[in-house]
SEGU-89436 format. One record per residue (C-alpha): residue number from 1; residue in three letters; y, z, x. Coordinates in steps of 0.5 Angstrom, whole numbers. Example, Ala and Ser with C-alpha at 12.3 -4.5 7.8 and 13.67 -1.06 7.14 Angstrom:
BEGIN
k, r, north, up, east
1, ala, -9, 16, 25
2, ser, -2, 14, 27
//
This chain:
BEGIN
k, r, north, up, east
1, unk, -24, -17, -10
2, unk, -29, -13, -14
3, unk, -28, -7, -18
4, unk, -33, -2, -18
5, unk, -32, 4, -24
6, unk, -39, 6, -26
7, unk, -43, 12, -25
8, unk, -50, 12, -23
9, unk, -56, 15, -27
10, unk, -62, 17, -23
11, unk, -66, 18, -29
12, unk, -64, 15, -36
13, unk, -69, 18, -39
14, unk, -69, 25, -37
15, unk, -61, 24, -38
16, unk, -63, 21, -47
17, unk, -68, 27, -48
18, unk, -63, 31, -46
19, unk, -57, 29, -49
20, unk, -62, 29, -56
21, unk, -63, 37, -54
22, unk, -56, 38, -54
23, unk, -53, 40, -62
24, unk, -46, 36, -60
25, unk, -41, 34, -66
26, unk, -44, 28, -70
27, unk, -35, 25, -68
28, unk, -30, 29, -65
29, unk, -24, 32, -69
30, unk, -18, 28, -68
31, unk, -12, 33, -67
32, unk, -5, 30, -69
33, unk, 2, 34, -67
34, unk, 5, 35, -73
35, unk, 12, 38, -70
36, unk, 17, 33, -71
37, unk, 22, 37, -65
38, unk, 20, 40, -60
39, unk, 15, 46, -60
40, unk, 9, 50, -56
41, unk, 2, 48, -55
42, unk, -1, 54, -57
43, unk, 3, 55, -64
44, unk, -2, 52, -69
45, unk, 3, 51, -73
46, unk, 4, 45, -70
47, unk, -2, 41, -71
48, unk, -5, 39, -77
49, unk, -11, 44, -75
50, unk, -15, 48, -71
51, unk, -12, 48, -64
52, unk, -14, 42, -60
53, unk, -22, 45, -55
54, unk, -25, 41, -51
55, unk, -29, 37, -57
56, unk, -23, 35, -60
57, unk, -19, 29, -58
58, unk, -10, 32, -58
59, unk, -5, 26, -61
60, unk, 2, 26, -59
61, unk, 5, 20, -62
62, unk, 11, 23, -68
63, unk, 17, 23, -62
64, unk, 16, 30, -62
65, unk, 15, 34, -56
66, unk, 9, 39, -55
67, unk, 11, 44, -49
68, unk, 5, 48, -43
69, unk, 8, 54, -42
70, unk, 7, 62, -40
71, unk, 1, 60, -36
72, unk, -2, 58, -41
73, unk, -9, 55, -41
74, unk, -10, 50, -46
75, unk, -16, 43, -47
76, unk, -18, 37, -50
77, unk, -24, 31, -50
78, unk, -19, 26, -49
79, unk, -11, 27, -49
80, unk, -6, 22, -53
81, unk, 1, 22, -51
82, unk, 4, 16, -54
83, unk, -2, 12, -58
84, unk, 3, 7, -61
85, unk, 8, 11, -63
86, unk, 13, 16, -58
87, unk, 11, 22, -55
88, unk, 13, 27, -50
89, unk, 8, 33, -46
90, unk, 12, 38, -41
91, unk, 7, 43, -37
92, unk, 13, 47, -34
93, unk, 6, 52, -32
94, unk, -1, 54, -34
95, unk, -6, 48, -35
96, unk, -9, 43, -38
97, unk, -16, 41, -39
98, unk, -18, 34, -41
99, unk, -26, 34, -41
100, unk, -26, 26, -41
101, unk, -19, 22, -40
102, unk, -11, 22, -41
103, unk, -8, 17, -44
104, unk, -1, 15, -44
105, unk, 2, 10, -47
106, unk, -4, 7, -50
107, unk, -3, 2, -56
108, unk, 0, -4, -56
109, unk, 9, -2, -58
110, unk, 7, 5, -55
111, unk, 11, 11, -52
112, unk, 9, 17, -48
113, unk, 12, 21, -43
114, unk, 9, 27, -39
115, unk, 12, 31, -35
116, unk, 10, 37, -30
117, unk, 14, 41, -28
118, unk, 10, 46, -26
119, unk, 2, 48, -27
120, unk, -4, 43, -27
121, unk, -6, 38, -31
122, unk, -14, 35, -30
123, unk, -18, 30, -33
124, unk, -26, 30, -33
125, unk, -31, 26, -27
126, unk, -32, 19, -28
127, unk, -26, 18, -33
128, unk, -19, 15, -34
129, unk, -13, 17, -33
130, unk, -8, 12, -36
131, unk, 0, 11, -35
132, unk, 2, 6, -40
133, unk, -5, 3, -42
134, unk, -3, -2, -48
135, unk, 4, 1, -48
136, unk, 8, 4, -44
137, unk, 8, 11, -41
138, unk, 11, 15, -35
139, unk, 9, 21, -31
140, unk, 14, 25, -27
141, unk, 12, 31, -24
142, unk, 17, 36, -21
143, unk, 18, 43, -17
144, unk, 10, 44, -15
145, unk, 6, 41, -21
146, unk, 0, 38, -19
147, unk, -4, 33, -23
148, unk, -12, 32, -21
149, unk, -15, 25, -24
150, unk, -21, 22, -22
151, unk, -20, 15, -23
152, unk, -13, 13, -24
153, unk, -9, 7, -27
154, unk, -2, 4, -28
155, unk, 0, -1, -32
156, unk, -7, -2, -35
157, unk, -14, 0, -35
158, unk, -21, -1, -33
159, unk, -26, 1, -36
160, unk, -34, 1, -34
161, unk, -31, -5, -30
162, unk, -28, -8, -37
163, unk, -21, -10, -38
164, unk, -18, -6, -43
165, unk, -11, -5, -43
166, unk, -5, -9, -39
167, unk, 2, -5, -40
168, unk, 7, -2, -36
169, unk, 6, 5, -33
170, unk, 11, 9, -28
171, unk, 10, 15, -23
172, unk, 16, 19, -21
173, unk, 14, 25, -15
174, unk, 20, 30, -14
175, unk, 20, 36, -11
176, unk, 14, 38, -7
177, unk, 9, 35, -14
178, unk, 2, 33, -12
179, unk, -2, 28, -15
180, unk, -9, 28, -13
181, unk, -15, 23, -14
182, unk, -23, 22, -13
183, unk, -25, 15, -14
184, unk, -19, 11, -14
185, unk, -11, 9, -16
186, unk, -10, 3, -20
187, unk, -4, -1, -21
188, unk, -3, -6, -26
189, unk, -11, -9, -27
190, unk, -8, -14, -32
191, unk, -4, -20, -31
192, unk, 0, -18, -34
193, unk, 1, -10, -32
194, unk, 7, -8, -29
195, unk, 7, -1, -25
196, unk, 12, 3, -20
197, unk, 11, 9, -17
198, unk, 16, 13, -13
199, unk, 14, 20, -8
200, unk, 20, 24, -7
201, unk, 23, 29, -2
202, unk, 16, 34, -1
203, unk, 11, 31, -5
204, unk, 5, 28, -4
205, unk, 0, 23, -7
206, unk, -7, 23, -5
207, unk, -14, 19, -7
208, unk, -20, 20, -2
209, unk, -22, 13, -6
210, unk, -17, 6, -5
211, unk, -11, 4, -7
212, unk, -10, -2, -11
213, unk, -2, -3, -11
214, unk, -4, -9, -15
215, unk, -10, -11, -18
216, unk, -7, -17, -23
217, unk, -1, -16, -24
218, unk, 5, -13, -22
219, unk, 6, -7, -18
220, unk, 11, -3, -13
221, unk, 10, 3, -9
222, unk, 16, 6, -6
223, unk, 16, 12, -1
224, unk, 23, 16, 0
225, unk, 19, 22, 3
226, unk, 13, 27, 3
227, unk, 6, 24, 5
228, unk, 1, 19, 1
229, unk, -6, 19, 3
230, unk, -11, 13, 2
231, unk, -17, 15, 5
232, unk, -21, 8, 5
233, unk, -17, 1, 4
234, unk, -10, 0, 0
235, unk, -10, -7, -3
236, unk, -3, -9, -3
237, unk, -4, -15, -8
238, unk, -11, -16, -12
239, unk, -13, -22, -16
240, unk, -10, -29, -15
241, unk, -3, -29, -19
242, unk, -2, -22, -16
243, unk, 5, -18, -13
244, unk, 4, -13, -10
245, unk, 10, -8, -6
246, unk, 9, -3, -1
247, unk, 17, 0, 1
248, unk, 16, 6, 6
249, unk, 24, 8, 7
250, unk, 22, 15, 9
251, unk, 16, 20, 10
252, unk, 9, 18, 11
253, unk, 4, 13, 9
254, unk, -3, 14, 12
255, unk, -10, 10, 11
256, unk, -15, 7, 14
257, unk, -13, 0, 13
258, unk, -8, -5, 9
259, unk, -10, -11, 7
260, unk, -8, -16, 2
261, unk, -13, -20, -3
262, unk, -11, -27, -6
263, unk, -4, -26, -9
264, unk, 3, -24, -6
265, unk, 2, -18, -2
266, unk, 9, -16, 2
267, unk, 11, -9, 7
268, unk, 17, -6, 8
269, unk, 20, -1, 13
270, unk, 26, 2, 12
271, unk, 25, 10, 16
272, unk, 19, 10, 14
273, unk, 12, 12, 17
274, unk, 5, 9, 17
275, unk, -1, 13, 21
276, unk, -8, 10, 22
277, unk, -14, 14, 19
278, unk, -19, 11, 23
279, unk, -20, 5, 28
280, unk, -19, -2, 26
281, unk, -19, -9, 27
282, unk, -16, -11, 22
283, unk, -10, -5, 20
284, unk, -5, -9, 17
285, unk, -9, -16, 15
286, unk, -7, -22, 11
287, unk, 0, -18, 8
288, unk, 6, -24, 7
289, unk, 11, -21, 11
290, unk, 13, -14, 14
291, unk, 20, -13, 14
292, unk, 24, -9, 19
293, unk, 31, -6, 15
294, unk, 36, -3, 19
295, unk, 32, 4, 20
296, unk, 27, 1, 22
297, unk, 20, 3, 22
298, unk, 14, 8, 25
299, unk, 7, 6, 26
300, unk, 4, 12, 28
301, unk, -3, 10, 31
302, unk, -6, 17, 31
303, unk, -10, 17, 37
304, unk, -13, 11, 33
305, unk, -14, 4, 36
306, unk, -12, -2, 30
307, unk, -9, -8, 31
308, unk, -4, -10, 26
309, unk, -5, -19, 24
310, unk, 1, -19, 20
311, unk, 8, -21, 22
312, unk, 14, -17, 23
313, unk, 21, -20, 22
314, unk, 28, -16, 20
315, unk, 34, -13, 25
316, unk, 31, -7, 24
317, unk, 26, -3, 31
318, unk, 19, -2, 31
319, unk, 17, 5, 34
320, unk, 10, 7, 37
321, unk, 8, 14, 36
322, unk, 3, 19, 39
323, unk, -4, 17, 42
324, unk, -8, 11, 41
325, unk, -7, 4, 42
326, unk, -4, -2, 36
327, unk, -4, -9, 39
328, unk, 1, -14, 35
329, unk, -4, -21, 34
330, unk, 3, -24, 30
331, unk, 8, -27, 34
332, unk, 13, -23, 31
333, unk, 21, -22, 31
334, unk, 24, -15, 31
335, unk, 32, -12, 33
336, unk, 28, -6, 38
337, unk, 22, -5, 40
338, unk, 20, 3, 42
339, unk, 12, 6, 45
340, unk, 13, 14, 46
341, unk, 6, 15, 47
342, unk, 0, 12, 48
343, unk, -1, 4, 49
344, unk, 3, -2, 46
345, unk, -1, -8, 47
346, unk, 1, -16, 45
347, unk, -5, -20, 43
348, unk, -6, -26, 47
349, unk, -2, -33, 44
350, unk, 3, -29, 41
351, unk, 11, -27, 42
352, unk, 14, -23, 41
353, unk, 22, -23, 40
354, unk, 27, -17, 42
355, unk, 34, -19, 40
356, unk, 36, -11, 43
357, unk, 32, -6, 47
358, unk, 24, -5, 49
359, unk, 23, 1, 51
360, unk, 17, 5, 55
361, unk, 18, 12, 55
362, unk, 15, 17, 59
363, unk, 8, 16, 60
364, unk, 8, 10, 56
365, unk, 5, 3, 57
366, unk, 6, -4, 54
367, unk, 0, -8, 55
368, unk, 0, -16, 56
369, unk, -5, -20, 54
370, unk, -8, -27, 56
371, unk, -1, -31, 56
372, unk, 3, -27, 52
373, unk, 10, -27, 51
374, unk, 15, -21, 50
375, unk, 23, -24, 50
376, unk, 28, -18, 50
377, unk, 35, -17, 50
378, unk, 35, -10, 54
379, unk, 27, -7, 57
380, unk, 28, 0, 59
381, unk, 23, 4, 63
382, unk, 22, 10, 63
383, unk, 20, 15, 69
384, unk, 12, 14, 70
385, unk, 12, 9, 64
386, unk, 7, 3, 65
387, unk, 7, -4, 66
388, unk, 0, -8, 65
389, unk, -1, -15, 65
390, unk, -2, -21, 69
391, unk, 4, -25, 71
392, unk, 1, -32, 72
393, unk, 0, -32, 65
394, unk, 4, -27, 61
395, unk, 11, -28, 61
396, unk, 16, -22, 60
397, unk, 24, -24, 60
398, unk, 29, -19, 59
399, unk, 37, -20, 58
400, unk, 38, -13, 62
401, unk, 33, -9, 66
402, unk, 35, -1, 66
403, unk, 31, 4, 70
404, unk, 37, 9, 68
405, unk, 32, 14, 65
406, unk, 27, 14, 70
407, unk, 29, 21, 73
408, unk, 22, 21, 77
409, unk, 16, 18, 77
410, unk, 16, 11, 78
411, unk, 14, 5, 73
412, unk, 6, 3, 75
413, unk, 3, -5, 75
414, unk, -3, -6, 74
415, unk, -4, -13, 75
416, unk, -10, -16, 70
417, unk, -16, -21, 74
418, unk, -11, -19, 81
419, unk, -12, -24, 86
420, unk, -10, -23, 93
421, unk, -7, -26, 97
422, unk, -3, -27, 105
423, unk, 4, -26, 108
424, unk, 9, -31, 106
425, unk, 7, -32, 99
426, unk, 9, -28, 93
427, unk, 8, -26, 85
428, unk, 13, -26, 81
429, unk, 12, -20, 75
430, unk, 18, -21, 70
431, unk, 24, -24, 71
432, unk, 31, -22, 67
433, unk, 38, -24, 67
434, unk, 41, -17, 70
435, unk, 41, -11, 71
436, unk, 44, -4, 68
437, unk, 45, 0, 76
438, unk, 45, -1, 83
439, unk, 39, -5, 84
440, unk, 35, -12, 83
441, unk, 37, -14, 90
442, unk, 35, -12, 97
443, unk, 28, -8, 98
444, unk, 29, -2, 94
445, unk, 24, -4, 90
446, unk, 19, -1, 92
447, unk, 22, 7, 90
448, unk, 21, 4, 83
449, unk, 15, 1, 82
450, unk, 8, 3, 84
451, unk, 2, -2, 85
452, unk, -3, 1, 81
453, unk, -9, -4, 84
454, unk, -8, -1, 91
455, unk, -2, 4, 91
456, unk, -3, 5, 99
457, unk, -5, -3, 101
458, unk, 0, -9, 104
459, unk, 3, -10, 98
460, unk, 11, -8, 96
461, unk, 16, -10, 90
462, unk, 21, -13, 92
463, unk, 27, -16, 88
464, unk, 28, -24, 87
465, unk, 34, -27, 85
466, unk, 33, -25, 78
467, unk, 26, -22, 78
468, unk, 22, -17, 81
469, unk, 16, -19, 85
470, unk, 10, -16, 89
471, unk, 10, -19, 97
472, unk, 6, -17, 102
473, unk, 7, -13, 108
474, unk, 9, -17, 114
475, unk, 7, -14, 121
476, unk, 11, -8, 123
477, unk, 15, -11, 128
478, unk, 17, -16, 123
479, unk, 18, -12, 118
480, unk, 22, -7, 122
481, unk, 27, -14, 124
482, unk, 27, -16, 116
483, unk, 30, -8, 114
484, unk, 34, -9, 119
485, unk, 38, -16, 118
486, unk, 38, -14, 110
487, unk, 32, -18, 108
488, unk, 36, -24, 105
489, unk, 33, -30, 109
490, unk, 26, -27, 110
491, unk, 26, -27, 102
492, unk, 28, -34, 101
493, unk, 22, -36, 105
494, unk, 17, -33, 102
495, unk, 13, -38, 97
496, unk, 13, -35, 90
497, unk, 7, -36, 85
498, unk, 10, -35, 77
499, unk, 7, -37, 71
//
């Protein structure tokens, strides 16, 4: 995987016979904090000059503590917090301006803390903002404060595609915070980086690049609540060696797409949400493993098509919301299986096991493809809900049959390269062990299933002894004979075709 950091410059030289028409400092001013305790940015008494500008560099690093507050607008060329001593910032309001980076944590036995409680913190385009770069550094934003980066980094720095540092850095998001990105977030871009973000209650973190949630090294992301947004992919594990974890126990997670590179990539659902941004293929590719815990997991396609390559375990439930399509291409094993809305589809050659409920709701479809194979404990259909899928290759098998929630509509079959085929033969759809209502015997079939590939033809569902099938009308004073005597003996007779 290859990390790009750059900008591109059109016209060097125009770009030089600018930069030696413009009368900048021959070195910017280094600015250190002088307060040993706790004291305010704006007092100049606090550091061991002029007031840190946008041409001097700010150090924090003598364990005291500088404080943004009263809405006060204050700047700096880069912001040091932590060089390879400690050093704490606190924005409670107002706003920090760095023209080029802020560093924290930078040097190798460094410490730096910045905490947002409220305000803006920015850093200048195409540059750094660094949480533990050699050291270690921790940002924490709480009750509507707003950091806004360009490019990004946890547990370590790149610089003009360079490793420059491997620490270990932290972000904690409380309290409707928001962290903003332009070109990219990256965690851990050394080996031997060690990174972990925490997004809480309202809050959200958004890049319009991609995420890297381990570049080299070690790096874990985990979401209790709010949004995280990558606009473009977030890469689960980087470079070989690599460990990467994406935990998603609450609020939502959205992108076009996760991929793992050739290190340790794992997922986990726990209550979470993961919506699609785009269409895609390869929505959740190469990850080790997604994990399914108790609460389960949502995948919100979005109106999108993606298909997820990747293979579920765990007790917990799967759900499918809203419009669009997710294919599972990963024989799978999950405690329950839902579609609200649009089409579950499970790819040809895989299966997908169900210990508890598989449910279709209203409107729903579950799409069998090729010799697919769904096993379920319990498969609930819902009024006007969708079966689609070819019975002589797929094979669908439930503990439990219930068509107690159809109030109404009946449930659609749609037969996939349907054949026909004449009096005294039979297709069998899906088989099941029992059934949750008075039903599964005689010829009521028919008043909770539709044919969809020709709804007014010969063709009528009737029960099998442990199966649902599609047969085809006799003649009338034939048929009229069956619903008489009660179909038993005419039903053994007819020649059943299954997978």
């Amino acid at each position: 995987m290859v990390f790009i950091h750059y900008h591109i410059m059109k016209n060097m030289n125009t770009l030089h016979t600018l930069v030696a028409a413009i009368a900048f400092p021959v070195a910017l001013q280094a600015v250190d904090w002088i307060n040993a305790d706790v004291g305010n940015w704006t007092d100049a008494a606090n550091w061991n000059g002029n007031l840190p500008d946008a041409w001097a560099h700010a150090y924090i690093n003598n364990g005291g503590t500088a404080v943004v507050d009263d809405d006060a607008r204050v700047s700096s060329a880069t912001t040091y917090v932590g060089t390879n001593g400690k050093g704490t910032l606190i924005i409670n309001s107002g706003q920090l301006n760095a023209t080029w980076n802020v560093m924290i944590g930078t040097e190798a036995g460094g410490e730096g803390f910045l905490q947002v409680n409220g305000g803006k913190v920015t850093n200048g385009y195409d540059n750094n903002f660094v949480i533990g770069g050699n050291g270690s550094g921790k940002l924490e934003i709480n009750n509507d404060g707003h950091v806004d980066s360009d490019w990004a980094f946890l547990g370590g720095e790149i610089w003009r595609n360079q490793l420059q540092s491997s620490g270990r850095g932290e972000v904690i998001l409380n309290d409707n915070a928001l962290f903003t990105n332009t070109s990219g977030i990256v965690l851990s871009p050394g080996a031997t980086g060690q990174s972990t973000v925490t997004v809480n209650d309202n809050s959200t973190m958004r890049t319009s690049g991609s995420l890297y949630l381990a570049y080299a090294g070690q790096g874990e992301m985990t979401v209790n609540g709010g949004l995280v947004s990558a606009a473009d992919t977030t890469w689960v594990s980087g470079n070989g060696g690599s460990s990467g974890a994406l935990t998603l126990n609450g609020g939502v997670f959205e992108t076009t797409r996760i991929a793992n590179g050739n290190g340790t990539g794992t997922l986990t659902f726990n209550g979470g949400t993961l919506r699609a941004l785009a269409n895609h293929d390869s929505f959740i590719n190469g990850v080790s493993g997604i994990t399914l815990l108790e609460n389960g997991g949502i995948i919100d396609t979005n109106g999108k098509s993606v298909t997820v390559n990747s293979a579920f375990s765990g007790s917990g439930g799967l759900t499918k919301i809203n419009a669009g399509t997710l294919t599972l291409n990963a024989s799978s094993g999950m405690g329950a299986l839902t579609n609200r809305e649009g089409i579950l589809a499970i790819a040809s050659g895989r299966t997908i096991d169900v210990t508890g409920a598989t449910t279709l709701a209203t409107g729903s479809t579950l799409k069998m493809e090729g010799n697919s194979v769904l096993d379920t404990g319990r498969l609930v259909f819902e009024a006007s809900s969708r079966l689609v899928l070819d019975p002589l290759a797929a094979g669908l098998h439930a503990g439990v049959l219930d068509l107690e929630s159809l109030d109404g509509g009946k449930i659609g079959i749609l037969i996939l390269g349907f054949q026909e085929f004449g009096v005294g033969e039979s297709l069998e759809i899906f088989s099941f062990d029992s059934v949750a209502g008075l039903y599964g015997t005689g010829l009521d079939a028919n008043d909770y299933f539709v044919f969809e590939n020709s709804p007014d033809s010969k063709y009528v569902f009737t029960w099998k002894e442990g199966a649902l099938a599609l047969t085809v009308v006799p003649e009338p004073s034939t048929w009229a004979l069956v619903v008489g005597i009660g179909s038993i003996g005419y039903i053994a007779a007819i020649r059943f075709r299954k997978r």
